[in-house]
N, C-alpha and C positions, 0 to 999 in steps of 0.2 A: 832604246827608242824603236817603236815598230816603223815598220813603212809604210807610204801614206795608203798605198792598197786595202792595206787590212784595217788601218784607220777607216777608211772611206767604207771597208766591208761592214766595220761593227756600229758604225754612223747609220747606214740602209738599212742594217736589221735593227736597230733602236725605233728612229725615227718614223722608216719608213714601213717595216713589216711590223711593229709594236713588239718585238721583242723584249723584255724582261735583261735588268744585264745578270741577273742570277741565269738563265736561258741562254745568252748571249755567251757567258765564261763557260758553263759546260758544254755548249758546242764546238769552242774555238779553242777549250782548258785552255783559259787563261782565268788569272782570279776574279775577281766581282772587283777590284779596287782598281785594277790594270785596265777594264771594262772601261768604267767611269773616267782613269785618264786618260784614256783614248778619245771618249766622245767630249772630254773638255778641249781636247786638243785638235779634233775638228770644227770646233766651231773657231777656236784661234784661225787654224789656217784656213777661214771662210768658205769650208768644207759644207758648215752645217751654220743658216743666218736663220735666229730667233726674233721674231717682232710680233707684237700685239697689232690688230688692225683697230686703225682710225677708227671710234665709233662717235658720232655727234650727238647721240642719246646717252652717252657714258659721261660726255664732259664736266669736269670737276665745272662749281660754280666760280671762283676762282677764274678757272681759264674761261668761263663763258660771259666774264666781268672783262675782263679785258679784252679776248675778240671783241665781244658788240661794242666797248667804246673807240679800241681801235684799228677796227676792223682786218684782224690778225687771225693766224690760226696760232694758240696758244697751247704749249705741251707745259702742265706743269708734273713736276715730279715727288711724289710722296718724300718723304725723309720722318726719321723717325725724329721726336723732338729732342733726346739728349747730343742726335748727331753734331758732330764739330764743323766749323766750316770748311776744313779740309772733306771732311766724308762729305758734305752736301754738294762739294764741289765735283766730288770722283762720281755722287751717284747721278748728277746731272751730265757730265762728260760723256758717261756710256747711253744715257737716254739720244743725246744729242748727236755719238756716232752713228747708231741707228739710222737716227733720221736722215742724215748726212748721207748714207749709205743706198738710202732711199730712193734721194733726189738724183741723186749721179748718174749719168745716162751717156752712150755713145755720141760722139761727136758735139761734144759740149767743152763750153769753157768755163771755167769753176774759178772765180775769186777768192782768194785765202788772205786772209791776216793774219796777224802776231800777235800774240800778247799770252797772259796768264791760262786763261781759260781754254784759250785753242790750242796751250800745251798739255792740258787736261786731258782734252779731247783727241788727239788726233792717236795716240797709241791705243784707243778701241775700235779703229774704223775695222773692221772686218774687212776680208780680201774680197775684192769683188772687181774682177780685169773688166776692164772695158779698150772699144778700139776707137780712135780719134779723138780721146779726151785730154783737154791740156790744162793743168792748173798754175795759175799767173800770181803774181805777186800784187796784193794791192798796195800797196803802202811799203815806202822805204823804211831801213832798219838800221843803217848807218847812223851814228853820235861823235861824241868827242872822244870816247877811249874804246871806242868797239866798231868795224866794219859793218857789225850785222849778220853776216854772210851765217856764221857759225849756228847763231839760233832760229835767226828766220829761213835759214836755210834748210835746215834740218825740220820743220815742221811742214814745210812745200815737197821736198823729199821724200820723208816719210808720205805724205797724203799721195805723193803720184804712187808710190810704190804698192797702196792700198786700192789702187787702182788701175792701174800697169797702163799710167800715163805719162806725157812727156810733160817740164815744167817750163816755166818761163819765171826769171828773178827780174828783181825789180832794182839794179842798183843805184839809188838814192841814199840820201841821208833821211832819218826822220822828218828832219826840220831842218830848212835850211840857213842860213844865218840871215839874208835878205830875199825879200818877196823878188825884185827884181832878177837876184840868180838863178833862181827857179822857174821864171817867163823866162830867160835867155834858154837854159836849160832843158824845158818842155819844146822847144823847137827844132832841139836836134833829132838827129830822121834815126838814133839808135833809141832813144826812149821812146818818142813818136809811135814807135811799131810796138810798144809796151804798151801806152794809155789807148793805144788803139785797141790792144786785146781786151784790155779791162773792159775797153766799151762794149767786146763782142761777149762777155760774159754773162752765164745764162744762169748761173747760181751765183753768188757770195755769200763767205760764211764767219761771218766775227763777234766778235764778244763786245762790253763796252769796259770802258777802264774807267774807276773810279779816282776821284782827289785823295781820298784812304778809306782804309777800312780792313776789315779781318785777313782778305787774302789781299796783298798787294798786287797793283796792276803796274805791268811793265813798263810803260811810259814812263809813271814818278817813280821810278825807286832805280831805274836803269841807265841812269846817265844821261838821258834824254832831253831834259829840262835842268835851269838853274835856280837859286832862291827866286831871282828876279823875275823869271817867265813865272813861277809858281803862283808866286806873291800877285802879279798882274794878273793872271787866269781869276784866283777867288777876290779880288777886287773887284772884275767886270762880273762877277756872278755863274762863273761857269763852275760844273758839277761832275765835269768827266767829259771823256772823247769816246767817237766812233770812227776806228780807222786813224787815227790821232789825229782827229779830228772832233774841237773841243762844240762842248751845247753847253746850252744852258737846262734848265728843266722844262722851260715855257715853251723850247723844241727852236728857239734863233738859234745864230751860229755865225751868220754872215758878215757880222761887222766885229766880229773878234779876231784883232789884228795877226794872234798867230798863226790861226790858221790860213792866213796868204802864205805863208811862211811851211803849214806843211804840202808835206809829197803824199797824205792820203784822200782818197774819192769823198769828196764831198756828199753830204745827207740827198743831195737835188743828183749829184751822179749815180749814187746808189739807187735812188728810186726810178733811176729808167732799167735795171736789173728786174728779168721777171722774178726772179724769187730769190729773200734777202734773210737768211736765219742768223738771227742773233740769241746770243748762248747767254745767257747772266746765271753767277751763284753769289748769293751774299747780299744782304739789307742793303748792305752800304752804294751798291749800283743800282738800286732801283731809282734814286732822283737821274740819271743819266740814264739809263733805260726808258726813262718815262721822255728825257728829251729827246733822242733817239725815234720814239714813236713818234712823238707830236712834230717830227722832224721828217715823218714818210719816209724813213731810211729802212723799214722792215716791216715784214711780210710775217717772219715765223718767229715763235719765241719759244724759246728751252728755258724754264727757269726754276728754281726749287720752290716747296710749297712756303715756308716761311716768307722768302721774297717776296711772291705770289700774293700773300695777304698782308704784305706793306703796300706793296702798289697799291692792290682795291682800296682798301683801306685810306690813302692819299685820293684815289676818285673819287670816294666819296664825300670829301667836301666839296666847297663852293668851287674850284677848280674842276672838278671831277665832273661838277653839274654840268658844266658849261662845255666841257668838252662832247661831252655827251649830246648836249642840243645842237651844238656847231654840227655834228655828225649827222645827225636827224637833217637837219639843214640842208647839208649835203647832197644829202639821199634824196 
């Protein structure tokens, strides 16, 4: 293993002086393969950050279907088409540390959730210290046979460490057994100083969790729910949560009685957040993605191209229409 010195040397004469690594190994004799692990290994230690710049003349049609209907910046991510939904999910993870990486800034407060996908993500954030950034816990992760601590913890964790920030957990339960323990609950002055920072937060960044589908989403498969809550969710019509916090597709939320019941930011809390990136991989989350949007809980989208052309493709019926004209409306 070199030291990050000569790491950081063979990184400047790459990137910066256009060095050749055939030029690079006879200057420094070392071989042409030792080159190359070197400069894979400064971009790990976020020595060296690779990004394409935003161009709005570039955007897939795709993402310029779903900005104008609703009014998003949309990042979608090529896949090739035999890809599995595990790779679709790895190649949107690293699109979406990127971006992630982007938005993070000094003296900010950065909202995190849990689930499937932001464990995808959170091992490519690149290093990138900042000073007075704190990342807070949105939503509790407590169940009936797990604390939480261990996986929500370790993904809050990991994100400060990629940014050599301090954290703040959230210890709640998912869900709590009654809506009323949860109003007693929100009134003590040690959570208090918790929902307060969520308010003060200036990014959030979560995925949405699907009722099934190819990659399972944490909430149904983790202990978190019983036959009985499941069986009630697809009765009232809901198609997945945000923050576990459940929608429907037509973007409601409000009169579905679990969610009194959960400990995450509501679609109306989220949208007083200036900027809300939500990560989706896999068909099966685009009806929840799609309530999600009609729900004003998001700003940015990370999603794969297959996804990408479920949703449009869903706009463009009679629902798609009329979203559309409400929007014009709007405007």
């Amino acid at each position: 293993m070199h030291d990050r010195q000569t790491i950081h040397r063979v990184a400047t004469m790459y990137y910066v002086q256009d060095q050749t690594m055939d030029a690079i190994a006879a200057q420094l004799r070392l071989s042409r393969s030792t080159v190359s692990r070197m400069l894979k290994t400064a971009r790990e230690l976020g020595l060296v950050t690779i990004s394409v710049a935003s161009d709005p003349g570039s955007e897939s049609p795709l993402a310029q279907a779903i900005s104008s209907t609703f009014g998003v910046q949309t990042h979608v991510v090529p896949c090739r088409s035999s890809a599995t939904s595990v790779q679709r999910l790895d190649q949107v993870a690293r699109v979406a540390a990127q971006l992630i990486s982007t938005l993070v800034h000094d003296d900010e407060v950065v909202g995190l959730a849990w689930g499937t996908t932001l464990s995808a993500v959170i091992p490519y954030l690149p290093a990138k210290p900042t000073r007075g950034t704190t990342i807070v816990q949105l939503n509790g992760a407590a169940n009936q046979v797990s604390s939480g601590v261990t996986y929500a913890g370790e993904l809050l964790t990991r994100t400060a460490a990629a940014f050599d920030a301090d954290v703040t957990y959230f210890p709640t339960p998912a869900f709590f057994d009654y809506a009323d323990t949860k109003a007693a609950l929100w009134r003590e002055t040690s959570l208090k100083r918790v929902l307060d920072l969520q308010r003060r937060c200036d990014l959030a960044v979560f995925g949405v969790g699907a009722l099934q589908g190819e990659v399972s989403s944490q909430v149904y498969v983790g202990g978190y729910l019983d036959d009985a809550d499941l069986a009630t969710l697809k009765a009232t019509g809901v198609v997945g949560d945000v923050c576990t916090v459940f929608v429907r597709e037509d973007g409601t939320w409000a009169d579905i009685e679990l969610n009194h019941r959960s400990s995450g930011p509501t679609p109306a809390d989220l949208a007083t957040i200036p900027r809300r990136v939500c990560i989706a991989s896999g068909r099966s989350k685009v009806p929840a993605l799609v309530g999600a949007l009609r729900a004003g809980a998001i700003t940015d989208v990370v999603i794969d191209e297959p996804s990408a052309a479920l949703l449009v493709d869903r706009l463009r019926g009679p629902a798609g229409r009329g979203e559309r004209l409400k929007r014009r409306a709007r405007a």
